[in-house]
N, C-alpha and C positions, 0 to 999 in steps of 0.2 A: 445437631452434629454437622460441621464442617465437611465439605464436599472431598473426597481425597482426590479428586482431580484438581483440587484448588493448586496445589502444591507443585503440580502436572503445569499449571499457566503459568509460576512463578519463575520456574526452570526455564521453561521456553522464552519467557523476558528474556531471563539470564541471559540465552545464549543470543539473542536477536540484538542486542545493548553491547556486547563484548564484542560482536562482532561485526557490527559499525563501529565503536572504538577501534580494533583491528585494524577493518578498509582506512581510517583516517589516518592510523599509524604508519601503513604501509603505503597510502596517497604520499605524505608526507617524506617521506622516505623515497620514495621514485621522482619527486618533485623537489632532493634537494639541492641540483644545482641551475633550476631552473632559474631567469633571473626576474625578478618582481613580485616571485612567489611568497606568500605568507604561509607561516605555520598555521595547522587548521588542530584545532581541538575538539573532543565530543564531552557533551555536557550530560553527564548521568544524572540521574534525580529520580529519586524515590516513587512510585508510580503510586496514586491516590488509592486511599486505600477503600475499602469496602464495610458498612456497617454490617455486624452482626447478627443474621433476621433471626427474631424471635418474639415469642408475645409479653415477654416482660422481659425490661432491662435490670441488671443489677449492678451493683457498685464496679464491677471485675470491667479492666480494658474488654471491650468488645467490637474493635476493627478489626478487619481481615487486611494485611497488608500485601498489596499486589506486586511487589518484587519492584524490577529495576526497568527505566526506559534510556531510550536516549535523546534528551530533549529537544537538541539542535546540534548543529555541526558548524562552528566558530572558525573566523581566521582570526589570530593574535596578530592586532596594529594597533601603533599606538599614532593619533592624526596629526598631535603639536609635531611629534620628532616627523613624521611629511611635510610638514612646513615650513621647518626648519632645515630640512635637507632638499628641499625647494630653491628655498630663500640663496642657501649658502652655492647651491648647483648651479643659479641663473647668475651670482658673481663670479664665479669661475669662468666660467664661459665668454662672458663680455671680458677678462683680460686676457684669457687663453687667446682668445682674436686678434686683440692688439700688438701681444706680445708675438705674434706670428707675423702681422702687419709692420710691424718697426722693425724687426729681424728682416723683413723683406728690403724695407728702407736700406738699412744697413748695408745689403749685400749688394744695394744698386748702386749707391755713393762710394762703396767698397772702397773705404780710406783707413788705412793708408794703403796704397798699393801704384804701381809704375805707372796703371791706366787712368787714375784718380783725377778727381779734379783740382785737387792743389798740385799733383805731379805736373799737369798738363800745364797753369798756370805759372808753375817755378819754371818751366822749361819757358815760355812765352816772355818773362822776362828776363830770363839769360837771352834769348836771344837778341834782346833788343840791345844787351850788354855787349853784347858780340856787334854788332853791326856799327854802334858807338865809337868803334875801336875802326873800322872798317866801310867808312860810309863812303868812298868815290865807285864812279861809276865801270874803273877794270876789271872789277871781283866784285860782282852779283851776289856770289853765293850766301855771304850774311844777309843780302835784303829775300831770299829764296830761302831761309833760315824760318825769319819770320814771318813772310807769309806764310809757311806751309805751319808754324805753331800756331798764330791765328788761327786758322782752320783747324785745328786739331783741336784749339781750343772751343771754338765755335760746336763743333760735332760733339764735343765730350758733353757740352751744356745741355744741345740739344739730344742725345743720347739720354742724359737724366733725366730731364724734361719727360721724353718718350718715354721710359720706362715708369716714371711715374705715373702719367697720363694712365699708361695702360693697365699697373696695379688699381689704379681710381675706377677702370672701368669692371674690372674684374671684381673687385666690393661691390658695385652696381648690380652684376649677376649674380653675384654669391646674396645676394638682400632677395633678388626676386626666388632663387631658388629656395632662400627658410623659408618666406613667405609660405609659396610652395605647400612646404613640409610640413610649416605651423598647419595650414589646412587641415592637411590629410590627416593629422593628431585630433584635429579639429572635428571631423568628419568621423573618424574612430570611434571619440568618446562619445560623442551623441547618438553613434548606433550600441553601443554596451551599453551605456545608459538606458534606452527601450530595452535589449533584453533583460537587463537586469530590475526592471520594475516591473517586467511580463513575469519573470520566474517568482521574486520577491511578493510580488502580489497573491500569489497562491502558497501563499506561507512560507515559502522554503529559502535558505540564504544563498545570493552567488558567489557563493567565498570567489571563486578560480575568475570569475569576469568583473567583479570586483580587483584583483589582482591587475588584470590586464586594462583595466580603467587607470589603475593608479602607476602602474606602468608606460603609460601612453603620459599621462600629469606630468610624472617626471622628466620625459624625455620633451615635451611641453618647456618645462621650465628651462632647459637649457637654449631654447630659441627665445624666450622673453620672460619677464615675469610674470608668474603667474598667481593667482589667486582662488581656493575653491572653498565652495559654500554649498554644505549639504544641513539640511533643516528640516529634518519628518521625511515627506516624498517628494523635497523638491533639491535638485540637482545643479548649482551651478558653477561656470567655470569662465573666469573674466581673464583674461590675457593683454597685457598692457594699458589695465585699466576697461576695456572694454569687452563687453558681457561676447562670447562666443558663442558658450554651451550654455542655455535655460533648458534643462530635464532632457527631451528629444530634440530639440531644436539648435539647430548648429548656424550660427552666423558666419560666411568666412570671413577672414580679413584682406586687405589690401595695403600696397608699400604703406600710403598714410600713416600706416600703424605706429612708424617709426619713429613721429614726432611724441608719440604718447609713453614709450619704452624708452625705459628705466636700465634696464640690464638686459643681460642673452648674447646670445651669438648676434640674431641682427640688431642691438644695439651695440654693436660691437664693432661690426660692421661699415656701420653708421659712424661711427667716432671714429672707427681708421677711416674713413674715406672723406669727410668731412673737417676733422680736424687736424690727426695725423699724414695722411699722402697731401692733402690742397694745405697744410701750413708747411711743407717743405717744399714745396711746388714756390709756392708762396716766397719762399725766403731763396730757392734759387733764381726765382726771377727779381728779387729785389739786388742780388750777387750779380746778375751779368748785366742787368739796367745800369748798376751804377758805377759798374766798371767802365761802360760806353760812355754815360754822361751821368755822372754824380759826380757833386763838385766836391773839388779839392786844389787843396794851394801849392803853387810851387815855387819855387824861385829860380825867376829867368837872370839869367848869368849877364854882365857886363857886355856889351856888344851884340847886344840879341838886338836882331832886324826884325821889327815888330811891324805885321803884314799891312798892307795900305788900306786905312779905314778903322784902325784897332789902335784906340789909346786904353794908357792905364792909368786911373785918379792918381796923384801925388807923385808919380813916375820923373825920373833926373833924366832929361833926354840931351842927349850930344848935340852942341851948338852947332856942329856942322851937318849934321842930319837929325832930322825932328823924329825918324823914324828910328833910333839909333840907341837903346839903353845907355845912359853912362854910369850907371851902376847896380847891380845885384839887385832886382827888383821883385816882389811877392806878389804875385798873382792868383788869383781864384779860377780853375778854369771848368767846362762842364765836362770831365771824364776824359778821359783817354782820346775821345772825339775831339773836345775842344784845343786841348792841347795838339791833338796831331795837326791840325788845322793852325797851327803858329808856327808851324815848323815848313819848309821847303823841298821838294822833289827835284827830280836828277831831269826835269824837262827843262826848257828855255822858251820863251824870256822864264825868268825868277816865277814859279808858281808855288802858291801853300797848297798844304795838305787837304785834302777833304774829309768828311766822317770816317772812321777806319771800321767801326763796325756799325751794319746796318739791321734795321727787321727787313725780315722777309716779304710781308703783304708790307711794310712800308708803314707802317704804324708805330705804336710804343715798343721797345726794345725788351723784349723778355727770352727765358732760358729755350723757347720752344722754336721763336723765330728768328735768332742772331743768327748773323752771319757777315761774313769778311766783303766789305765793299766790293764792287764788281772794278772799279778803276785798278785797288788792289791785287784782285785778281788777275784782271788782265795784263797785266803791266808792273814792273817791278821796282819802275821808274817812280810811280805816282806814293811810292814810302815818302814821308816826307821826313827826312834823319838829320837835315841841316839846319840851325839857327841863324846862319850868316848867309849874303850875298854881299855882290861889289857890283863896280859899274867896269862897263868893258868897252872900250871904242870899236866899232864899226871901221869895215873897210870904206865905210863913204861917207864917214865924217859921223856919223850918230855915234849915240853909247845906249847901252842896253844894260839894264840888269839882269845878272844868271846867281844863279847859286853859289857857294865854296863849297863846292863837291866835295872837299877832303876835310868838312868839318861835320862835326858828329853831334850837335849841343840838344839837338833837341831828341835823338835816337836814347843819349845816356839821360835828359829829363824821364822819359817814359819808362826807362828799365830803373830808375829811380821810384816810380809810381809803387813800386812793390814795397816801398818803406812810407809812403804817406800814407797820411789819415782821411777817408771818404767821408764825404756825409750818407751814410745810409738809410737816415729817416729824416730828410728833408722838409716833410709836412706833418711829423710827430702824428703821423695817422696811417702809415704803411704796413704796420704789423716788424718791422724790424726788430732783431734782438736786444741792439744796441745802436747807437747812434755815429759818433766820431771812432774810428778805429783802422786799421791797415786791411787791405782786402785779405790778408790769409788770417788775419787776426777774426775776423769775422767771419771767416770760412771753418775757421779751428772751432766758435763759438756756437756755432748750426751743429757743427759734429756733436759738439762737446754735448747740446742739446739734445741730439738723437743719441747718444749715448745713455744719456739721465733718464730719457723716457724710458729707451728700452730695457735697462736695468731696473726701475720703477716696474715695468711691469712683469719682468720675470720674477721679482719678489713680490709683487701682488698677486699672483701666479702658484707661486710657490705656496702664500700662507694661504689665497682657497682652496690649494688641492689637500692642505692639509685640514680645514674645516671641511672641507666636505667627506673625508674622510671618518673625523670625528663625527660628524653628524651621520652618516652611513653607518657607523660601528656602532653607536647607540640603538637606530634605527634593526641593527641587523641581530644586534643582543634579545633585542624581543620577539623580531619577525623570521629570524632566520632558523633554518631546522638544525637541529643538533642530533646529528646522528650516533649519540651516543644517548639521549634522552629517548630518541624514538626505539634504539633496541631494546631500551629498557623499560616502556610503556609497551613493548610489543610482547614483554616476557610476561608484563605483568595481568595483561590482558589476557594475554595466552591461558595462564594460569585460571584465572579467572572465569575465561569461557569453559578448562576442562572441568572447574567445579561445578559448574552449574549444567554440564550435559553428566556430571556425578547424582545431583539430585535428579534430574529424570529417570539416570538409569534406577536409581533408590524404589523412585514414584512408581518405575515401569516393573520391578522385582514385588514392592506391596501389593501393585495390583494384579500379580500373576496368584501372590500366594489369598489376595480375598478372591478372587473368582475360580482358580481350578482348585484352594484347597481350603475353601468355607463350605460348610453345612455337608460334607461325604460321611459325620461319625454314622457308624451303625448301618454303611449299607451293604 
């Protein structure tokens, strides 16, 4: 005969099994807007059953079945769709970067607008248009015109310059700071990984540190790429190719890392500040270099006084002076320097021009170091806006060469310069856009380039946000709680457990009427 308290151990499964299903219901339910969390499920399974003791068997089933347990407590994830919502997380990120680095670009060059550097340069050649019209020495005010654009021009360069410099340095920090970050991700996972091999090892699952492992991975992969490999009891997690996390063991990393990353914020980073800020850096100092001295051709007018020492191959020079153009002559000269230097100042005797724009330490000419000659500055006089001089007799019998202060030939040459073509890649090895073109033409073409990138990358932008979204909703369709599923596993449980505390109370009624009301007939 069967034990009737068999039936007593059945019920009490029941309700011990329902009610872990329950807690995981109601876990699940309190944890659904936590972010990282997985759904957890309980795994019921029939509890081994018991043979039948007796001294002979006979053909009739003779197990005794022991009701219900619960055999483990599960989180629903699926690992491809982690991987792929990794993968897709760490491209987003490397163009989210850029895209915020080129918009920076944008707002420094901020063109078009009145402070711009093509405003500043239009205005630089007007004035030399102005002074052309205006070159003797009663009325200053045109040669006070374009010094003070120079200089405006000068500051607007170096203005960009600076601002770039300092976005370049500020990628610099922002690289040590993921660095940083990656770390402490780093440092994270390798301490839940010991707890989680402490607890696992005594049979039980870390659904919830498991969660917070794979929540730390993800936010991982937005600073680089990353990569993980779980295999039986061993743990690992490589970040730009190199091993970090082995099980308990956390390597950190260092900047180096950057040569090895693929994607991420600091490789993001990496790429504005090494290709994006230093290739505009790049192309404004190749812009004000060759506006100073990059060659270009022009043609010196009929009557142009060609400075003592300066011939031109093939040149028709006037029979009465060797120094003398007699006709419209083409010249190559090196920038706005070379040229101002053919041309004549409001001093005496006859003096030419010197460099009009200089570097600062006195070296090669780039957007960081120009600046307006100091003769320039000091003195208004040292413009050289003349192409003619004459000879003048002296009250004591000499003659002297002076300038024709009231001619303009070389002031309207250089406000000319805004319609010639530069060479801007002189040794086909500068990194230039383009090569023969007018300097706003080349200025328009640098924009025109920051414009391509930064639209490239607001639609590079655009479609990972929408892959990673895709991959999140797939991810979230499996792992995420459905609070209309869990009211509906919590009724059905409910139900469930009241059955099974029904068979006790049955087992606990049987056993009231075999003990107070067996074996009383007849007393």
């Amino acid at each position: 005969m069967r034990s009737t308290f068999h039936l007593l151990e059945i019920g009490k499964r029941g309700l011990i099994a329902q009610q872990a299903a329950l807690n995981t219901a109601g876990h699940n339910v309190t944890n659904a807007n936590t972010p990282g969390y997985s759904r957890q499920t309980t795994r019921l399974v029939a509890a081994n059953p018991l043979s039948f003791p007796g001294l002979q068997r006979t053909m009739a089933a003779g197990q005794l079945g022991m009701g219900v347990e619960a055999d483990s407590i599960r989180r629903v994830r699926d690992f491809l769709l982690d991987i792929e919502y990794r993968n897709q997380n760490t491209n987003l990120s490397t163009w989210s970067v850029q895209q915020e680095t080129l918009s920076n670009i944008e707002g420094i060059f901020n063109e078009p607008s009145d402070s711009s550097l093509s405003a500043s340069i239009a205005e630089f050649w007007t004035a030399w248009q102005t002074l052309s019209k205006n070159p003797s020495d009663t009325d200053l005010s045109a040669r006070m015109a374009v010094q003070q654009k120079a200089i405006a021009l000068t500051e607007t360069f170096n203005h960009i310059h600076s601002q770039l410099t300092t976005l370049s340095n500020n990628l610099t920090s922002r690289i040590d700071t993921k660095v940083g970050e990656a770390n402490n991700y780093i440092d994270q996972i390798a301490e839940l990984t010991q707890s989680i091999k402490r607890i696992e090892g005594l049979g039980d699952n870390a659904n919830d540190l498991r969660d917070k492992r794979d929540l730390l991975v993800d936010q991982l992969s937005m600073l680089g790429n990353v990569n993980v490999n779980e295999t039986g009891d061993t743990y690992q997690v490589t970040f730009g190719g190199q091993l970090v996390v082995d099980d308990m063991i956390s390597t950190p990393i260092t900047a180096a890392i950057t040569a090895t990353l693929t994607g991420g914020e600091i490789a993001g980073y990496v790429t504005s500040r090494d290709v994006h800020v230093q290739g505009y850096i790049s192309q404004l100092n190749i812009m004000a270099n060759t506006l100073a001295t990059g060659q270009v051709e022009v043609t010196l007018p009929a009557g142009t006084i060609l400075p003592p020492g300066v011939t031109i191959p093939g040149a028709v020079m006037d029979p009465g002076n060797p120094r003398k153009l007699a006709e419209d002559t083409k010249h190559t000269v090196d920038g706005l320097n070379g040229l101002h230097k053919l041309g004549y100042t409001l001093n005496e005797p006859a003096t030419n021009g010197t460099d009009f724009f200089v570097a600062a330490d006195g070296g090669t000419i780039t957007a960081g170091n120009m600046r307006l000659s100091q003769s320039v500055q000091s003195d208004l006089k040292n413009i050289g806006a003349s192409l003619r001089t004459e000879m003048r007799n002296n009250p004591d019998g000499s003659t002297s060469e002076v300038v024709l202060k009231g001619n303009g030939g070389m002031a309207l040459l250089i406000a000319g310069l805004s319609e010639r073509t530069f060479s801007f890649n002189p040794n086909n090895n500068n990194g230039a856009i383009t090569d023969i073109t007018n300097f706003e033409g080349y200025l328009q073409s640098v924009i025109s380039k920051l414009g391509s990138d930064s639209s490239n990358a607001i639609k590079m932008v655009e479609n990972g946000t929408l892959l990673v979204e895709h991959a999140d909703t797939l991810r979230l369709s499996i792992s995420s709680v459905s609070l209309d599923e869990e009211m509906s596993d919590l009724i059905r449980f409910q139900h469930a457990y009241s059955a099974s505390s029904r068979v006790v109370t049955t087992i606990d009624e049987m056993l009231d009427k075999l003990i107070n009301g067996t074996g009383i007939v007849g007393r």
